[in-house]
C-alpha positions in Angstrom: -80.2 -101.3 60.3 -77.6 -99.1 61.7 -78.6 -95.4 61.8 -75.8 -92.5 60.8 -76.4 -89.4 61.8 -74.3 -86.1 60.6 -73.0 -83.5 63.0 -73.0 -79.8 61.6 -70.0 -78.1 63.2 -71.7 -74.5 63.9 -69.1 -71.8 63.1 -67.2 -69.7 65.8 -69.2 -66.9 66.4 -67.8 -63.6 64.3 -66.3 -61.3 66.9 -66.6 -57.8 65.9 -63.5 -56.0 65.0 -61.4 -54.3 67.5 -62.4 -49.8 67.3 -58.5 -49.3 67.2 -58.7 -51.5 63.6 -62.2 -50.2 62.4 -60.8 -46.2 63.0 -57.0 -47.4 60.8 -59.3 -48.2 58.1 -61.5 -45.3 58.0 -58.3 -43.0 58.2 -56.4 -44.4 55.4 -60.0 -44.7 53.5 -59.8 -41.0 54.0 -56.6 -40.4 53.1 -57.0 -42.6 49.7 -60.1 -40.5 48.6 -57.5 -37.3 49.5 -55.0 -38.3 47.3 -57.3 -39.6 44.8 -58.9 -35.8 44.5 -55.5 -34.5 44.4 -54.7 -36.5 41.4 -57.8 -35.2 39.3 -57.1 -31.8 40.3 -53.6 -32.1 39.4 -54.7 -33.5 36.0 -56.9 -31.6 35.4 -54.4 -28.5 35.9 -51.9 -30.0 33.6 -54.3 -31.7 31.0 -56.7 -28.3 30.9 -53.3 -26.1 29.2 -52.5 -28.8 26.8 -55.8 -29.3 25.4 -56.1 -25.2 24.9 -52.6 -25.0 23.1 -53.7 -28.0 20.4 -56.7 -26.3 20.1 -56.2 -23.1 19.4 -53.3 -24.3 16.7 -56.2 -25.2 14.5 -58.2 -22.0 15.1 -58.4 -18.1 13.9 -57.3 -15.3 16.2 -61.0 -14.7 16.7 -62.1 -18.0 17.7 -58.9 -18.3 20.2 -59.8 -15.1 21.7 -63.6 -16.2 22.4 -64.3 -19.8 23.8 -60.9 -21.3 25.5 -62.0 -25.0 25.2 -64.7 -24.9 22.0 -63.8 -26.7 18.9 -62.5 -25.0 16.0 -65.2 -24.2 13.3 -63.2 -26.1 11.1 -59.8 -28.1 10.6 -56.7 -25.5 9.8 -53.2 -26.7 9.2 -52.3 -23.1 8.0 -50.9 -22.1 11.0 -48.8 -25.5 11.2 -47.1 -24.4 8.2 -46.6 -21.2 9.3 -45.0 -22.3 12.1 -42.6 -25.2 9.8 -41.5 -22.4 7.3 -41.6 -19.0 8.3 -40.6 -19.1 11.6 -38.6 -21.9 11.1 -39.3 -24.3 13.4 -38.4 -27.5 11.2 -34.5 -26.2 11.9 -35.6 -25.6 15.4 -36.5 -29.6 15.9 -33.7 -30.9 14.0 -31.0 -29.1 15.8 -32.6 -30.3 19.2 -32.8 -34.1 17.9 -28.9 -33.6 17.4 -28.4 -32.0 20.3 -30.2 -34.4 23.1 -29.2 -37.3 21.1 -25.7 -36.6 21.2 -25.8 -35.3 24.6 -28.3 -38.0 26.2 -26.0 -40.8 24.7 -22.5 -39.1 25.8 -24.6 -38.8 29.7 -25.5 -42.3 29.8 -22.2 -43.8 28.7 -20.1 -41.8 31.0 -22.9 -41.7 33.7 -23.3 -45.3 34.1 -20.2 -46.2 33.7 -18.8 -43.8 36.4 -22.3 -44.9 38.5 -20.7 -49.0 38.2 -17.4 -48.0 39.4 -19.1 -45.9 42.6 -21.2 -48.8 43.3 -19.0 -51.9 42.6 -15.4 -50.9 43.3 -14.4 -50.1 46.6 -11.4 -47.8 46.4 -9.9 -45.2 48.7 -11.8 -41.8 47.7 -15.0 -43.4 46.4 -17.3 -41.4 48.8 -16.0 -38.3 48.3 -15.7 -38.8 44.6 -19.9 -39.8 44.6 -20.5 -37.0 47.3 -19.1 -34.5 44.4 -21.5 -35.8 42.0 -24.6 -35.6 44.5 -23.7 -32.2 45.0 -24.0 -31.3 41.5 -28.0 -31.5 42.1 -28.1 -28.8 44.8 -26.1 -26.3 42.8 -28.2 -24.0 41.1 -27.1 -23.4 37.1 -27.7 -19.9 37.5 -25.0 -19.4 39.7 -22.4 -21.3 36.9 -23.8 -19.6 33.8 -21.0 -17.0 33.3 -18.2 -19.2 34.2 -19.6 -21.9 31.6 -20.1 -19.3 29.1 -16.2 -17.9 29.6 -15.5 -21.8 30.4 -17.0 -22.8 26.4 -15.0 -20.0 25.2 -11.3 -20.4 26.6 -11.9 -24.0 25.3 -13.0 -23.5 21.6 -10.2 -20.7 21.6 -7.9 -23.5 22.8 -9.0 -25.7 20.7 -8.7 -23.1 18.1 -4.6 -23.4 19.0 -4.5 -27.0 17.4 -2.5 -27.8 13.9 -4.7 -28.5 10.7 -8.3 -28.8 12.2 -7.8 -26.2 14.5 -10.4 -24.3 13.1 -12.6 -27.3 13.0 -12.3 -27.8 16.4 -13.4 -24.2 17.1 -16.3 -24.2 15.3 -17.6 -27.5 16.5 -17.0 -27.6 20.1 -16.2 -23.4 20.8 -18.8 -20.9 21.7 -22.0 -20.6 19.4 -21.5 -24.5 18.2 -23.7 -27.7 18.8 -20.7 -29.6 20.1 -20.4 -26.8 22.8 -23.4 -26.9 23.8 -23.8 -31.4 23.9 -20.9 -31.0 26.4 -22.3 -28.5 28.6 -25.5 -31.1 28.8 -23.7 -33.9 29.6 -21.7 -32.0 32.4 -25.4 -30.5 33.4 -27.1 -34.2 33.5 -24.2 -36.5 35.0 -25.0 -35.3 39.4 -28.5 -36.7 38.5 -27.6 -40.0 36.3 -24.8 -40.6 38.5 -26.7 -40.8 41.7 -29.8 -42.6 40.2 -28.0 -45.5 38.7 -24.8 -45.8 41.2 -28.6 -46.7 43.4 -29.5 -49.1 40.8 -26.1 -50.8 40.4 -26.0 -51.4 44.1 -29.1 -53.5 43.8 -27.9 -55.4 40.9 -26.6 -59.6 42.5 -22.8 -59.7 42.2 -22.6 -63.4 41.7 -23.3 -63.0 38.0 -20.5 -60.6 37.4 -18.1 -62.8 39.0 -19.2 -65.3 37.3 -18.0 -63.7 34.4 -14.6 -62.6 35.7 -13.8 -66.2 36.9 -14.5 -67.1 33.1 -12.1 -64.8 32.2 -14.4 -61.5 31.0 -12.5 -58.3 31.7 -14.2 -55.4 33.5 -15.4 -53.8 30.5 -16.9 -57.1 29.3 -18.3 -57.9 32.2 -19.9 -53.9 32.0 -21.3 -54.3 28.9 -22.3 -57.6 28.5 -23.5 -58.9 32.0 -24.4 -55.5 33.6 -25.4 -53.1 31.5 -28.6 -55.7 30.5 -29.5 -56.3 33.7 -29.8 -52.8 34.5 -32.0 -52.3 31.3 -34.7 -51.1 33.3 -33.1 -48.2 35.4 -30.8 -47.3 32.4 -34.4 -46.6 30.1 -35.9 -44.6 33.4 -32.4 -42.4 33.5 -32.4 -42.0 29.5 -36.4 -40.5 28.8 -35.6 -38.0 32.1 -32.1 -36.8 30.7 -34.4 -36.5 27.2 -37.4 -34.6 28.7 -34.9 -32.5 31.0 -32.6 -31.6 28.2 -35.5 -31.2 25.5 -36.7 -28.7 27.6 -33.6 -27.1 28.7 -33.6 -23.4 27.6 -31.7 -21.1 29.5 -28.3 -23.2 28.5 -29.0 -22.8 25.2 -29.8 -19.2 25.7 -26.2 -18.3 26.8 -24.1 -20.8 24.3 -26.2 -19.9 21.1 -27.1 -16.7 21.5 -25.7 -15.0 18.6 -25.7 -18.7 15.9 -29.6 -18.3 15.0 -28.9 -21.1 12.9 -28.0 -23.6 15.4 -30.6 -22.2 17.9 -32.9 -25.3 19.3 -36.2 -25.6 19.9 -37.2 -23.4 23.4 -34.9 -20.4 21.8 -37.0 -20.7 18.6 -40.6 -20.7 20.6 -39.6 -17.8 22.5 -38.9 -15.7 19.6 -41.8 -16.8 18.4 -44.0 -15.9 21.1 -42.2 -12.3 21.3 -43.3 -11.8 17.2 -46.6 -13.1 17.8 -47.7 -10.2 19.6 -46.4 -8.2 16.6 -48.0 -9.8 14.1 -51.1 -11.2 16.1 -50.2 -15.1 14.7 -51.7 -17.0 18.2 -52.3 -19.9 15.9 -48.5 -20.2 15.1 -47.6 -20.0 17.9 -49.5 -22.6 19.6 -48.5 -24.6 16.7 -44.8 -24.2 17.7 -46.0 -25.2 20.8 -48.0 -28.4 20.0 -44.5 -29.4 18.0 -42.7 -29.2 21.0 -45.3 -31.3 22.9 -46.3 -34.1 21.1 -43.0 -35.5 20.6 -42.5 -36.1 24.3 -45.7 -37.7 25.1 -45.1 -39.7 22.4 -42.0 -40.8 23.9 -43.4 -41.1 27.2 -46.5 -42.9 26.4 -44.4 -45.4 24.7 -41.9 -45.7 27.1 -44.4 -45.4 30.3 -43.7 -49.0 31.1 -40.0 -49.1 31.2 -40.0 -45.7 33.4 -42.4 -47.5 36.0 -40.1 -50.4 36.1 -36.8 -48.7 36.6 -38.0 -46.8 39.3 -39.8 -49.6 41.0 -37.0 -52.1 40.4 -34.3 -50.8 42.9 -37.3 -51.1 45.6 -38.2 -54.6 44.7 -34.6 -56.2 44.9 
């Protein structure tokens, strides 16, 4: 009877790691509890604010002036309504929705498509043509608000010139008009769309596209139907920070509506708000403005938190 036996192969012995490894780990481990603490302070600092302004739209002047971060005693919509109807702030939101919708979808059409043609199209010029845009994002507005303001006039008294509609024309795209003002935002938001998606489009495959134009698709086709899709994800990134940007634009408004306090938009609205509030001691109203003003971008943002990761992470992936 033959006898087996069974060999144990012992394992190599573990050598400890080398100091220069062991003192990388313990820096970045130091570094990722840094950054981690800077991220809760940071939250805190934004969260903190938020939290007081909903808050104290549900309270009395009495209870907003004692405890910053207590409950209200109980739930009041008064001031909401208030805030709707008095100091008109319904008008307020709805001339904003017209505004950045028109002026968001007027930046992205002639953003991206001026970003494709940087980023696709060799042609003599293209450089300087795409440094012009980038330098859009260092000039400072402030400098370019009386030549925009004299700018919007000189064109709705132009326009003005024009046979038949000529006072249309004035009205809706002059001085003191919503068209005025869209235009003045899409000119304001195309440096930043421009160089963000001319990025994107660079990382984009070309084979698909010409693809397409050996099938016979022309260049807008191919634009719309092959590239545009593909660059879904950058284009949705681009599109909530031109809405958040101009949503919260109010120093534009300031100049090119100053005297129309019916076509005033939402920031112009809250600050007169907040100067009469001191008159007539409505805090609640006022942080009810406020709260309007809030929750409709987190709502879009909390929506669209998934898309906005994606674009800005897709250009690094590819």
């Amino acid at each position: 009877m033959a006898l087996t036996t069974t060999q144990t192969k012992t394992p190599p012995p573990v050598r400890p790691a080398p100091a220069r490894s062991r003192y990388v780990r313990r820096e970045r481990n130091v570094f990722t509890g840094l950054s981690h603490v800077a991220l809760v302070v940071w939250s805190i600092t934004v969260i903190l604010p938020i939290l007081w302004t909903f808050l104290g739209a549900f309270k009395t002047n009495t209870e907003l002036f004692g405890s910053a971060l207590s409950l209200p005693s109980e739930l009041r919509l008064d001031a909401w309504g208030r805030a709707w109807e008095r100091a008109h702030v319904g008008q307020y939101m709805i001339n904003s929705v017209i505004v950045v919708t028109f002026s968001t979808a007027g930046t992205m059409l002639f953003g991206s498509m001026a970003a494709y043609v940087l980023a696709r199209y060799p042609f003599r010029g293209n450089r300087m043509i795409y440094f012009l845009f980038v330098a859009g994002l260092v000039f400072p507005i402030y400098l370019a608000l009386v030549p925009l303001f004299l700018v919007v006039l000189r064109v709705g008294e132009f326009l003005g010139q024009a046979p038949l509609i000529g006072s249309f024309l004035e009205t809706t795209f002059g001085l003191n008009s919503h068209g005025g003002l869209i235009l003045v935002y899409i000119a304001y938001s195309l440096p930043f769309t421009v160089f963000f998606m001319a990025a994107f489009f660079r990382t984009l495959p070309t084979s698909v596209a010409e693809a397409a134009m050996i099938d016979g698709a022309s260049h807008t086709r191919t634009f719309f139907q092959i590239m545009v899709p593909m660059a879904k994800p950058g284009l949705i990134s681009i599109t909530i920070f031109n809405v958040l940007g101009q949503w919260n634009q109010y120093l534009l408004p300031l100049v090119l509506l100053s005297t129309a306090r019916d076509k005033w938009v939402l920031t112009q609205g809250i600050a007169d708000i907040s100067v009469t509030a001191g008159y007539e001691a409505d805090w609640p109203g006022l942080f009810a403005a406020l709260s309007m003003a809030i929750i409709p971008m987190i709502i879009i943002y909390v929506i669209f938190q998934r898309q906005i990761q994606a674009g800005l992470t897709a250009g690094a992936v590819k």
